[in-house]
C-alpha positions as CSV (number, residue, x, y, z in Angstrom):
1,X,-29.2,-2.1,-3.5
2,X,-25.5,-2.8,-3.5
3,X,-23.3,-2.5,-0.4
4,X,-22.3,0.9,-0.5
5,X,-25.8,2.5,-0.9
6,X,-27.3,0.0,2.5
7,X,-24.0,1.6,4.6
8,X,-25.0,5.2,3.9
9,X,-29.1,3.8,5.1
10,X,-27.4,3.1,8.2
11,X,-27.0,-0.9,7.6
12,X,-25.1,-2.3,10.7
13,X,-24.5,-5.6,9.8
14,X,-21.1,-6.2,8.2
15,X,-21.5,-8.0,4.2
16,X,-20.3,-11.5,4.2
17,X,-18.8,-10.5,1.3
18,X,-16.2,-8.4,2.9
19,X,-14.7,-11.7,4.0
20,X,-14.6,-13.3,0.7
21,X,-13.2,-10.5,-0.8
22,X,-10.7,-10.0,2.3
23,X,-7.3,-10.9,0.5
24,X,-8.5,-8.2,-2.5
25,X,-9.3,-5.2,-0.4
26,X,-7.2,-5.2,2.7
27,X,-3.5,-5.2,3.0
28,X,-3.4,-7.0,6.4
29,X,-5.4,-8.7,9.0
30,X,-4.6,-5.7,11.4
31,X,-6.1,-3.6,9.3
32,X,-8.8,-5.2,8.4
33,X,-9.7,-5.1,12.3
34,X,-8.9,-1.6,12.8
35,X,-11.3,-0.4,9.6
36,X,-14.0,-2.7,11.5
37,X,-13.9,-0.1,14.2
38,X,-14.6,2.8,12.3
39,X,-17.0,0.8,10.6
40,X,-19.3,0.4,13.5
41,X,-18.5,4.3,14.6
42,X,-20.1,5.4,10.7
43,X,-23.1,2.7,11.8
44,X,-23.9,3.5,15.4
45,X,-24.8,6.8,17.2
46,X,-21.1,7.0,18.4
47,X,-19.9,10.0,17.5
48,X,-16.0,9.9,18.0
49,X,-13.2,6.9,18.2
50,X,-9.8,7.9,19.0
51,X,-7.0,5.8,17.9
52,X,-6.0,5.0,21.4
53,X,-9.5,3.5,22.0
54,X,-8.8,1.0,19.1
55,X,-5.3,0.4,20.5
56,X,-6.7,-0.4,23.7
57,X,-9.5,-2.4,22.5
58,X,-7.4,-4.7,20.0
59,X,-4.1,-5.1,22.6
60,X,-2.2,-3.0,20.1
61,X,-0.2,0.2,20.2
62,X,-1.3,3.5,19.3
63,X,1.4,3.5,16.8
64,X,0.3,0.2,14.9
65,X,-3.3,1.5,15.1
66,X,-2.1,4.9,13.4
67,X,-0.1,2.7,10.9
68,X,-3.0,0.6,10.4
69,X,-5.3,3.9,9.7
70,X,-2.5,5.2,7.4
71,X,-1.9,2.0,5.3
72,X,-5.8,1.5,4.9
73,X,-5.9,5.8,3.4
74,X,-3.4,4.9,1.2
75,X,-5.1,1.5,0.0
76,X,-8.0,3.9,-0.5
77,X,-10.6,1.7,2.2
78,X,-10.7,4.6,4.2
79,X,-11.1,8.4,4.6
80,X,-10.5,11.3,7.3
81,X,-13.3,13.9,7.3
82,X,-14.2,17.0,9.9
83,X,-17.2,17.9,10.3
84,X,-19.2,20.9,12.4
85,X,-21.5,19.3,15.4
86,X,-22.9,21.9,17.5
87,X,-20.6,24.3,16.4
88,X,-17.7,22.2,17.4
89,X,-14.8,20.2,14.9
90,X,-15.1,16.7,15.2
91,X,-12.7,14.5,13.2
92,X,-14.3,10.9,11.9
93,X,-12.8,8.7,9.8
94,X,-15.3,7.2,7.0
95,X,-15.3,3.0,6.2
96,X,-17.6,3.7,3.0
97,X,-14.3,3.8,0.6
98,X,-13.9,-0.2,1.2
99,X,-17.4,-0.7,0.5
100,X,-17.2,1.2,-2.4
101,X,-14.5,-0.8,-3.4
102,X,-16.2,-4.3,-2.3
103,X,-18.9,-3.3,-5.1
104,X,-16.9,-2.8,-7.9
105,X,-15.1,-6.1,-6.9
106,X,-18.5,-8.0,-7.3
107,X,-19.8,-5.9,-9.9
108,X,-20.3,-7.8,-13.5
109,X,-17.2,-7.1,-15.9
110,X,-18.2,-6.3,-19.3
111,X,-16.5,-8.4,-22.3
112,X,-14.1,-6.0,-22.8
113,X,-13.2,-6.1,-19.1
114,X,-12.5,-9.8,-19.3
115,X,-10.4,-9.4,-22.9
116,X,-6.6,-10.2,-22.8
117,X,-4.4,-7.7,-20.9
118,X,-2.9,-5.2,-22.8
119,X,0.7,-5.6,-24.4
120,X,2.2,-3.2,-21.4
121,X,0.9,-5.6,-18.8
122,X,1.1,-8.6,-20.8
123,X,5.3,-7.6,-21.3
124,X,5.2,-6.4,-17.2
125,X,3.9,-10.3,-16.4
126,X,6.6,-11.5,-18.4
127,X,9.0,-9.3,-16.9
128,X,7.7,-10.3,-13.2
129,X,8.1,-14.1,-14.1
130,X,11.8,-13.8,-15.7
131,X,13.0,-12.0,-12.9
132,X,11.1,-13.9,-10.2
133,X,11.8,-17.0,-11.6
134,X,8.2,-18.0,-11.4
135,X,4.7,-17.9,-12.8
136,X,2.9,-15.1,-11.6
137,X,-0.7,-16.3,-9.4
138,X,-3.7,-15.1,-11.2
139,X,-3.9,-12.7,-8.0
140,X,-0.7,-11.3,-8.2
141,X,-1.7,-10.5,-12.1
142,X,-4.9,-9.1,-11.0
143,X,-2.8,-7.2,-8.3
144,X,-0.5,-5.8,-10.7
145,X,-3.1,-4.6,-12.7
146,X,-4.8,-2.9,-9.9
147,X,-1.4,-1.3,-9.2
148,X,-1.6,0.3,-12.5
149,X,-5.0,0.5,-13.8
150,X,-6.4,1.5,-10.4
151,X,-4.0,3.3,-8.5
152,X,-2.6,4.9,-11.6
153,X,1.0,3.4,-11.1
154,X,3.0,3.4,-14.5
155,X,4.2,0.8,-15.8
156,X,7.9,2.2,-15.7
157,X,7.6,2.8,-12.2
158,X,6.6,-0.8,-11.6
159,X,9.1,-2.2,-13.5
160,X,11.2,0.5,-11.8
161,X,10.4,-1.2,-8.2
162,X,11.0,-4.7,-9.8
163,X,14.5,-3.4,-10.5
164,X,15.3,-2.4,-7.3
165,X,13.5,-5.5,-5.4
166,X,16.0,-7.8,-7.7
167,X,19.0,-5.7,-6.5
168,X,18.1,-5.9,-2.7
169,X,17.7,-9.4,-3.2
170,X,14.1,-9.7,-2.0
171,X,12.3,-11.1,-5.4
172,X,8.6,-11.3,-3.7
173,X,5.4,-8.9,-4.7
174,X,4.7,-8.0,-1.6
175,X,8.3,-6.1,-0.9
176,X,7.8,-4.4,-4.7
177,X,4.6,-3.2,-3.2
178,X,6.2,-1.8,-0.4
179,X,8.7,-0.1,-2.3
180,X,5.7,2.0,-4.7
181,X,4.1,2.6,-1.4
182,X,7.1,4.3,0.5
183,X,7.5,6.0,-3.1
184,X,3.4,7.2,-3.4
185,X,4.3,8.6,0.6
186,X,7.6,10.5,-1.1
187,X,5.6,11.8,-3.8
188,X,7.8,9.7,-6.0
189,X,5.3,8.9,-9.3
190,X,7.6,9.2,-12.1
191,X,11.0,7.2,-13.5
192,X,12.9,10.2,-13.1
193,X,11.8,10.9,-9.7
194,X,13.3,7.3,-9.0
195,X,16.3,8.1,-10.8
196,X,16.9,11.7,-9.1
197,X,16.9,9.8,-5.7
198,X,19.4,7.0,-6.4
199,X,21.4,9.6,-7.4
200,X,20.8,11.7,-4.4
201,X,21.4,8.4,-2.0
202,X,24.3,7.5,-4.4
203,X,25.5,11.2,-3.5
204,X,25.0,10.6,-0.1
205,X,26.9,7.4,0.6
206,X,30.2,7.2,2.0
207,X,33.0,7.8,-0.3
208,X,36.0,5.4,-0.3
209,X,38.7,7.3,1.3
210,X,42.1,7.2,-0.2
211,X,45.1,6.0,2.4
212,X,48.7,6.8,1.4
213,X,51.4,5.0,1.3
214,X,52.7,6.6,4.6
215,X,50.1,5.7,6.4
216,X,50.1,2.1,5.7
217,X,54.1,2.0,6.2
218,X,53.4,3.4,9.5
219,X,50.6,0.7,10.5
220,X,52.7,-2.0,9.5
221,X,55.2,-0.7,11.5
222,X,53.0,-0.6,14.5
223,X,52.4,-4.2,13.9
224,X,55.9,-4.9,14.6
């Protein structure tokens, strides 16, 4: 019986294995201990958990609790749900996504899972290194490929982020990650999406404004 299936039997304890596999699943300790909570709300007979009860429990704000709840939806760990008790809406969030995840983390690779990566990723890695000016981690290479085998990221659009990291200086993975996550929020999937709002931002920049001659006769003359 793997993790998932003892969760939905109403397991309480919490898999070692979560730890282990920590740094793969969650994007940061915070919310790692905010999906804990709902964890235990999907294992006990509690029925609700507002996010201020979280905040209040953990010393954080409501607001880092809600961003903690939206970065671990969009890491796919955790989901919302409604469901009808006694006729009323409740709203629950569900920590089986993680676990879900956690399995196919410890789950055997086949040969063919284990060949070489493919030319696209093996030419991304390359990419990462020159730019970088580093050897990529094996878990930043099995990161990337998560990005695009598992979240469906192309390979453009990655590259796309790398691009952009390089221009703004900041020439780490975890700010290219950022990047494709504010662009997932945007809706932002494809190259020309990318393109379309540089353009737009290009458009919306201030413009250098021309001063004439006059003008700058007349301030030098008011330096006098």
């Amino acid at each position: 019986m793997n993790y998932s299936q003892q969760f939905q039997q109403g397991h309480l304890v919490l898999p070692a294995a979560i730890l282990f596999q920590y740094q793969a699943l969650f994007p940061s300790a915070d919310d790692f201990l905010v999906w804990q909570f709902f964890f235990y709300q999907n294992t006990s007979k509690l029925e609700a958990l507002a996010p201020s009860e979280v905040a209040q429990a953990t010393g954080k704000t409501v607001a880092q609790v809600n961003q903690a709840i939206e970065n671990l939806q969009e890491a796919g760990l955790l989901e919302f749900k409604t469901i009808s008790i006694a006729g009323e809406i409740e709203m629950i969030f569900d920590a089986l996504p993680a676990l879900e995840k956690l399995d196919n983390l410890l789950k055997p690779r086949s040969q063919s899972e284990l060949a070489q990566p493919t030319n696209d990723l093996k030419t991304l890695v390359d990419d990462f290194e020159r730019e970088l000016g580093r050897l990529l981690s094996p878990f930043e290479i099995e990161d990337l490929q998560k990005t695009i085998e598992d979240d469906k990221t192309s390979v453009e659009l990655v590259r796309a982020a790398l691009r952009e990291a390089v221009f703004n200086n900041k020439t780490n993975w975890k700010y290219i990650q950022a990047i494709l996550r504010n662009w997932r929020r945007e809706g932002i999937t494809t190259l020309a999406q990318v393109q379309a709002k540089n353009e737009e931002r290009e458009v919306q920049a201030p413009k250098n404004i021309a001063v004439s001659s006059d003008f700058i006769e007349a301030m030098d003359l008011w330096k006098e």
